[in-house]
N, C-alpha and C positions, 0 to 999 in steps of 0.2 A: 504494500500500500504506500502509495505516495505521501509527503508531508501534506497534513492541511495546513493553507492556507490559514496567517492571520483573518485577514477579510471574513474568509469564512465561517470563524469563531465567532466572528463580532455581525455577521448576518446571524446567526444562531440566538446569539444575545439579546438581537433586537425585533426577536419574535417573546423576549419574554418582558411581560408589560406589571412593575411594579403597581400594585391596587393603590398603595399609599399617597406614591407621587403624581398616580395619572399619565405614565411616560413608560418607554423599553428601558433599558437599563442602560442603552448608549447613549442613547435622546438627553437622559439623566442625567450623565455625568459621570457613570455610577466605578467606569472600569476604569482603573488606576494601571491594571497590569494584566500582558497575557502574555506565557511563558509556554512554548513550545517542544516537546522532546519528544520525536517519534512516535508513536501510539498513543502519547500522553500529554497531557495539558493543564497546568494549574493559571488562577484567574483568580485575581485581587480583587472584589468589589471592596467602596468603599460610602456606604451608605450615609445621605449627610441626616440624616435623624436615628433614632439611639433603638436599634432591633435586634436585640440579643435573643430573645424569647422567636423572633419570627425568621431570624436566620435559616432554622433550618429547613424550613417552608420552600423559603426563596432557593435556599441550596439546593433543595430537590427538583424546584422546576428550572434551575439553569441547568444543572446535571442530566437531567429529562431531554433541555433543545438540545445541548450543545453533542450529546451523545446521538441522538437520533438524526440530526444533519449532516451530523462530519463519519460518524462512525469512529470516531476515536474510543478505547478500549476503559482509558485512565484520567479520569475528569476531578479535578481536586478545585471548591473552590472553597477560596478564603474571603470571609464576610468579616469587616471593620468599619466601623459608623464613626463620622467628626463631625461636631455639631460645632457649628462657628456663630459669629454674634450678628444680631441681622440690625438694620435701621431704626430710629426711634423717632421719635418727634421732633420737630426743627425745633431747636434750640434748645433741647433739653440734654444734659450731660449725664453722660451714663455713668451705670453706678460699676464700682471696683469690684473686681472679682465674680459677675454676674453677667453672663452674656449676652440672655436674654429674659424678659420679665414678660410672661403672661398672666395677663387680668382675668380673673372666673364674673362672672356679674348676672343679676337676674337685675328684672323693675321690680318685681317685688317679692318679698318674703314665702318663706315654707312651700316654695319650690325644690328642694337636696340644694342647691346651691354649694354649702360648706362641704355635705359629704360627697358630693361629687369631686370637690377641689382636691377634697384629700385624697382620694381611692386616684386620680389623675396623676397626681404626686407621687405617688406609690410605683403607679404604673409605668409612670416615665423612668424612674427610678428602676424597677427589676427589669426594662430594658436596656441596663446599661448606663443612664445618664446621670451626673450629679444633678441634686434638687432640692432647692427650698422652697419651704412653702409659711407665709406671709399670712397670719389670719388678721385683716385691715376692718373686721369689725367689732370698732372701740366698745360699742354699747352692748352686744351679746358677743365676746369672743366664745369658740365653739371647738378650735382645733386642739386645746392642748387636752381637753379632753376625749376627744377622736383619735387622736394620735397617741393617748395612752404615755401622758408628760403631768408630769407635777414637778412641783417645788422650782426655785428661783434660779434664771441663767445667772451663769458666772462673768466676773467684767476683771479683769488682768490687769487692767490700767486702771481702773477708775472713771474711764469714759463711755467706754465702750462692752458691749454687752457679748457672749460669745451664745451663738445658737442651741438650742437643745436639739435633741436626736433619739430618734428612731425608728426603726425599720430602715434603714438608710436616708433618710431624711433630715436637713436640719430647717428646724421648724422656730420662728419664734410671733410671740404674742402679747399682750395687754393682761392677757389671764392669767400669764407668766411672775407679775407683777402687783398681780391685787387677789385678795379674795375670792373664790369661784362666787358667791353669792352677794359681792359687794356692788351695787348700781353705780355706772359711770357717771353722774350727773353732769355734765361736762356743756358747754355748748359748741358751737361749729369751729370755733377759729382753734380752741384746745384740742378740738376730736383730729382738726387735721392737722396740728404741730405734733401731736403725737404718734399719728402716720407715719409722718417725712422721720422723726426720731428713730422708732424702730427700725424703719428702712434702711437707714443711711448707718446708725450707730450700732448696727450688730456686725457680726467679723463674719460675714458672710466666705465660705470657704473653696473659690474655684467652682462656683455653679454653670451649668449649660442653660438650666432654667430655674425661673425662681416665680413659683404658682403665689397670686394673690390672691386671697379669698375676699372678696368684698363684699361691704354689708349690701342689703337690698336699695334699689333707688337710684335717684338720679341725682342727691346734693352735693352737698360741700364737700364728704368725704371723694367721691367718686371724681368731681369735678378736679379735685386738690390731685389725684391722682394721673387723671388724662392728661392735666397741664403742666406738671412738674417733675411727676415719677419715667423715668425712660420706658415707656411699655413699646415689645413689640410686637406684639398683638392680642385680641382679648376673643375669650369663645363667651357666649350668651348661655345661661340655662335657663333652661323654660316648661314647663308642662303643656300637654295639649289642651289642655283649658282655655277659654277662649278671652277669659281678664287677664291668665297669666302670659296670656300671649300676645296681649294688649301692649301692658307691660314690659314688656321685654323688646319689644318693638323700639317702646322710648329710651330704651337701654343703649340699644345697637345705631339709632340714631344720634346718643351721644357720643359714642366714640366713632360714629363717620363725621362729627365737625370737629374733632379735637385730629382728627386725621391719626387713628390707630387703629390699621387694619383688624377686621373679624379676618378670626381663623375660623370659626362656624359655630354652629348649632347643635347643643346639648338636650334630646327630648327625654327630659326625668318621669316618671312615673307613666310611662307611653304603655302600660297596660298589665295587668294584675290575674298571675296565676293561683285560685286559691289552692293554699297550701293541703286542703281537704280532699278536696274530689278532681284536681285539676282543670276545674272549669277556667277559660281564661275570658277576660271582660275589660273593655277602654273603659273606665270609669271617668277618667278625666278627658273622653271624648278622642279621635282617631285622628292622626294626620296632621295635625297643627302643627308638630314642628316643621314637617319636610313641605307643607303650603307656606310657609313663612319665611324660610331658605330658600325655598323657589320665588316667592317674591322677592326677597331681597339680594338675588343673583347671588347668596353663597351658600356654603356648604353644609347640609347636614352632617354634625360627626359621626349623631350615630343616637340608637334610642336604648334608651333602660328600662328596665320593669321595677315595678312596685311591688316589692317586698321585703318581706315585715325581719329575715337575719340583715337584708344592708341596714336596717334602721338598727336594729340589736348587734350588731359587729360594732358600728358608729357608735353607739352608746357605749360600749365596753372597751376602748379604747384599741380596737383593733379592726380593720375596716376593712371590708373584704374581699379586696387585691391581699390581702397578708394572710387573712381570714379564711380564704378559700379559693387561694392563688388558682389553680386548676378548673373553678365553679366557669358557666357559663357566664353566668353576670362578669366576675375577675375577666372572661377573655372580652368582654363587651367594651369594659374600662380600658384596657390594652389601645384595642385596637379605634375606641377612639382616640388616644392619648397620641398614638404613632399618625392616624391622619392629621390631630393640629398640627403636631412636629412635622411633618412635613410637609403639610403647607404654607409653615414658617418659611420651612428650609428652600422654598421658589420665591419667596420676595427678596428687596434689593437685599446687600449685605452692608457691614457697617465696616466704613472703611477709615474713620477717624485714629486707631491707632496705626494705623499707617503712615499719617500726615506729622512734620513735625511739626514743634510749636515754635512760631514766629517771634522773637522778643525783639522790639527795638527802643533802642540804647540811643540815648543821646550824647556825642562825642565830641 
């Protein structure tokens, strides 16, 4: 048998069409390297968002083309993801050590909102990614006890606060710092100096992403955040309800005037298997998310069901990407987690440390 042909590896490659990014894998970007040795062929991809859990998927359908086109015997590939930092808002300066900062957001309240953010967090996390997650709401913080955290971060210096952690995440919060039952009585300008605080003063450690959980709404908190916080993009969560998708409309219209792109659309509680008889029933009505994505030209990530262990994992401080890493719901989380990231990973990139800084000196 003759040598194959590069060329013909890379026709092979571009019969196989990643789900995530919407693209073949050459289209993508994705081949770093193809290494040729008689019957044999190894192939670098190197995937720009964080898919350790789904490698071996995609290794089976390049193994699948590349073996079925060329006939080569010995097909090795090697799957490595780099997630780099993408663009933020003009004039806002990004944060140290944090690549990029996605915003979770509903319009309004007891949508999963928080437990969504966190099981996202998680999910990014067991694919691979470093990840914090930011709970940004002052008046009910909700994550240190989803995240299964108590007692008070540590600060080295005296300025600066160092994040708590687990399950591979470093998470910090407001609930960190005050009594689980004590009321924030705070007003607007305090609720969002203590945003930018946390943000900025914790030792944030070499993140790819850093999940904000934000409270419901459209005020001060959220606004403090669009205008000052570098986000590179926010997903909406919503129910199929027809208030809560009212709602959430005003949501996703505020972050297209602040200019921070949606990465898409989260439909929570999108329908209810009872745990009894398996009868399954839309309680909160059918289709609103993905009619609301299709209006608004973006993307659904992906829909969740309503049931009663994500809300009992949540409460128990173990949330169920950790809870029941394997469960159908855990691969729901996943794979939406992998489409924001890599919807992120097609917008522009941020190229300001590249640039140097201009100083002039008068001589």
């Amino acid at each position: 048998m003759s040598e194959v042909s590069r060329e013909k590896i890379e026709h092979a490659l571009e019969q196989v069409a990643d789900p995530h990014l919407g693209s073949d894998l050459v289209a993508a970007k994705t081949v770093q390297d193809i290494r040729i040795s008689g019957e044999s062929v190894v192939i670098d991809l190197v995937m720009p968002y964080p898919c350790s859990r789904w490698a071996d998927t995609l290794r089976a359908m390049v193994i699948e083309s590349v073996s079925s086109q060329t006939g080569l015997s010995g097909v090795t590939v090697n799957i490595s993801h780099k997630i780099i930092a993408h663009s933020v808002q003009h004039g806002v300066k990004r944060l140290e050590n944090v690549k990029n900062i996605i915003a979770v957001a509903s319009g309004k309240g007891g949508v999963g909102k928080s437990t969504t953010s966190a099981n996202l967090a998680l999910a990014l996390a067991s694919e691979g990614a470093t990840v914090g997650l930011l709970d940004a709401d002052i008046y009910g913080p909700s994550q240190p006890r989803m995240m299964g955290l108590s007692g008070q971060p540590e600060s080295s210096d005296g300025k600066s606060l160092e994040p708590m952690q687990n399950y591979g995440v470093q998470t910090m919060s407001i609930g960190f710092l005050i009594d689980e039952e004590t009321p924030m009585i705070w007003r607007g300008p305090m609720v969002t100096q203590a945003l930018e605080q946390l943000l900025n003063d914790t030792r944030w450690r070499d993140l790819d992403y850093l999940i904000i959980d934000l409270p419901p709404g459209t005020g001060d908190t959220q606004l403090t955040l669009a205008q000052k916080v570098p986000v590179s993009g926010a997903i909406i969560v919503t129910t199929p309800q027809d208030i809560a998708l009212l709602d959430a409309r005003k949501g996703l219209k505020m972050f297209e005037k602040v200019e921070v792109p949606i990465l898409g659309i989260v439909e929570n509680m999108a329908t209810h298997v009872c745990s009894q008889c398996g009868h399954e029933e839309h309680i909160f009505g059918k289709g609103g998310g993905q009619t609301m994505a299709k209006e608004a030209g973006i993307q659904l990530l992906g829909s969740l069901p309503l049931e009663m262990s994500i809300r009992l994992q949540a409460d128990s401080g173990k949330p169920t990407v950790v809870a029941e890493p394997n469960s159908r719901t855990s691969d729901a989380y996943r794979e939406i987690a992998r489409r924001a990231a890599a919807k992120l990973s097609r917008q522009a990139k941020d190229y300001s440390a590249k640039f140097p800084n201009i100083v002039i000196q008068n001589t």
